[in-house]
C-alpha positions in Angstrom: -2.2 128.8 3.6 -2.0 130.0 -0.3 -5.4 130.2 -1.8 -5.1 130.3 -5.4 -7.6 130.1 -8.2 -6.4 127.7 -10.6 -5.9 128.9 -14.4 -7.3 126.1 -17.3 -4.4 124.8 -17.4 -3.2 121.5 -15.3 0.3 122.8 -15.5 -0.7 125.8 -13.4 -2.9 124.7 -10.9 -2.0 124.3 -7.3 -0.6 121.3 -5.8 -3.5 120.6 -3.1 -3.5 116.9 -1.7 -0.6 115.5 -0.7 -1.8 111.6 -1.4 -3.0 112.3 -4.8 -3.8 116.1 -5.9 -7.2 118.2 -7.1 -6.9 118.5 -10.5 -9.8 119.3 -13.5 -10.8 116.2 -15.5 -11.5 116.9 -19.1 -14.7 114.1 -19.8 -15.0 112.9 -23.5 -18.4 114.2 -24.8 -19.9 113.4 -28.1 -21.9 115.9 -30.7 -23.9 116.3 -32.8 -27.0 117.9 -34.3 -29.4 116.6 -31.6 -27.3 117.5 -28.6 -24.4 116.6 -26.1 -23.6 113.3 -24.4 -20.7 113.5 -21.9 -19.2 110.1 -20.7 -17.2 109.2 -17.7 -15.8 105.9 -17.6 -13.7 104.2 -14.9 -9.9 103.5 -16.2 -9.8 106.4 -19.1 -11.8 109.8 -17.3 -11.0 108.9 -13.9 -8.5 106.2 -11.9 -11.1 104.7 -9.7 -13.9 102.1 -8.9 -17.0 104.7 -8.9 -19.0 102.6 -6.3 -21.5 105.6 -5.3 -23.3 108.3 -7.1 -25.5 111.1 -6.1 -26.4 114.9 -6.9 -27.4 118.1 -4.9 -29.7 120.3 -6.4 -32.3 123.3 -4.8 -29.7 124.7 -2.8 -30.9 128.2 -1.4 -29.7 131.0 -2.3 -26.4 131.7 0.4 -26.0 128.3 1.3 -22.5 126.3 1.7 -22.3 122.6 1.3 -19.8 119.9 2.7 -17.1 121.3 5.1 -15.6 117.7 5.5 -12.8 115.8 4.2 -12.5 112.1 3.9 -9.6 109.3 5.1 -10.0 107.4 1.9 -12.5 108.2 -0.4 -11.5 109.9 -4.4 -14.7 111.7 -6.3 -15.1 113.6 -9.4 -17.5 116.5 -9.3 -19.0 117.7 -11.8 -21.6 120.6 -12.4 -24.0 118.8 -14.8 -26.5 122.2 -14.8 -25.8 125.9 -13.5 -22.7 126.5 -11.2 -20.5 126.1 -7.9 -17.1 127.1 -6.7 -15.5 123.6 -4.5 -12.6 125.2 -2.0 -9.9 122.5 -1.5 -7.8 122.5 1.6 -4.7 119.7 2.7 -3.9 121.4 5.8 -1.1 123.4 3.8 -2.6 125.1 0.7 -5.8 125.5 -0.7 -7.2 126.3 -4.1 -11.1 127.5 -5.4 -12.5 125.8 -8.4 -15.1 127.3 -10.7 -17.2 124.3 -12.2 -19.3 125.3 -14.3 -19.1 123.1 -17.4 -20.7 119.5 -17.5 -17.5 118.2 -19.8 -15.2 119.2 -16.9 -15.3 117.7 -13.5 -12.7 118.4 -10.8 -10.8 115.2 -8.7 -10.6 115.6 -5.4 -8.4 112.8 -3.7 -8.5 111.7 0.0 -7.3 113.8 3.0 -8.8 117.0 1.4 -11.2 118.8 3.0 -13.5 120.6 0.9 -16.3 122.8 0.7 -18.7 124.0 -2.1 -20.0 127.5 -2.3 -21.3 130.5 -4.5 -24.3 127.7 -5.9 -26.1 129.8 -8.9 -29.9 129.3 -9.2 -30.8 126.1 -10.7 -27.7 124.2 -10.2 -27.5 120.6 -10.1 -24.1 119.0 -8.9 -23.1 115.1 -9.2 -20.7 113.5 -7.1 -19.0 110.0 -8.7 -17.2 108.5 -5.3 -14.8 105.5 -4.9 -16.6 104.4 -1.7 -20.4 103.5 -0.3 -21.1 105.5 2.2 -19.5 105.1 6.0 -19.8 107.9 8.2 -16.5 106.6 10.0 -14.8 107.6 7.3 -15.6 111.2 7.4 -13.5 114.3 9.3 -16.1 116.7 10.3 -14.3 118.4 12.8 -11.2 120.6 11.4 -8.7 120.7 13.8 -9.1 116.4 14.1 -9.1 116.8 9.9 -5.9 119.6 10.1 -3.8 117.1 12.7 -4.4 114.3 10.7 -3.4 115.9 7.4 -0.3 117.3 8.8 1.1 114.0 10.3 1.1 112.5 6.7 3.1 114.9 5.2 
């Protein structure tokens, strides 16, 4: 596997996920004298039905979130404070994404496992999701996520 670490540019990044690929979402945000107000907005910032919401923050120092992938599910991630490096995998390449700017989120479509890392002090990370919650729909093992993946190619 390739592991690249994308450039600013969505012409250079990586193809990872075969069903729909990660890619960094620019999110409109407003300004002006008394501050910032970034807006995300099914239909225009991303493609989906956001149907769940939720946000990790106090991570300790060291620690690694997520090492999963999911069957169906699409989510934008962004780092709303601090930051955190998301590793994408498809079972063919794999890329690292810096977030660490709350009018950028990255996409990350279904049949990609990922896993967040390198968590500065103080960060606070929202996850918009396509899907409630349904444990069923989660790969926690990597060999089941890796056949899987490789089947649909």
């Amino acid at each position: 596997m390739t592991d690249v670490l994308p450039q600013s540019d969505n012409a250079t990044q990586p193809a990872v996920g075969r069903i729909s690929p990660c890619r960094m979402v620019d999110l409109t945000e407003h300004s002006d004298p008394r501050g910032k107000l970034t807006v995300v907005e099914p239909g225009k910032e991303v493609d989906f039905e956001i149907r769940r919401a939720y946000y990790i923050h106090h991570v300790p120092a060291g620690a690694e979130r997520g090492a999963h992938g999911h069957r169906r599910l699409r989510q934008l991630i962004v780092a709303v404070h601090g930051s955190f490096e998301v590793v994408v995998d498809d079972g063919y390449a794999s890329a690292r994404f810096v977030l660490d700017d709350p009018s950028r989120g990255l996409y990350v479509g279904p049949m990609v496992w990922r896993d967040m890392v390198a968590f500065a002090p103080g960060t606070v990370g929202l996850w918009l999701v396509s899907e409630p919650y349904d444990e069923s729909e989660y790969y926690r093992d990597y060999d089941e996520y890796l056949r899987d993946a490789r089947a649909i190619a």
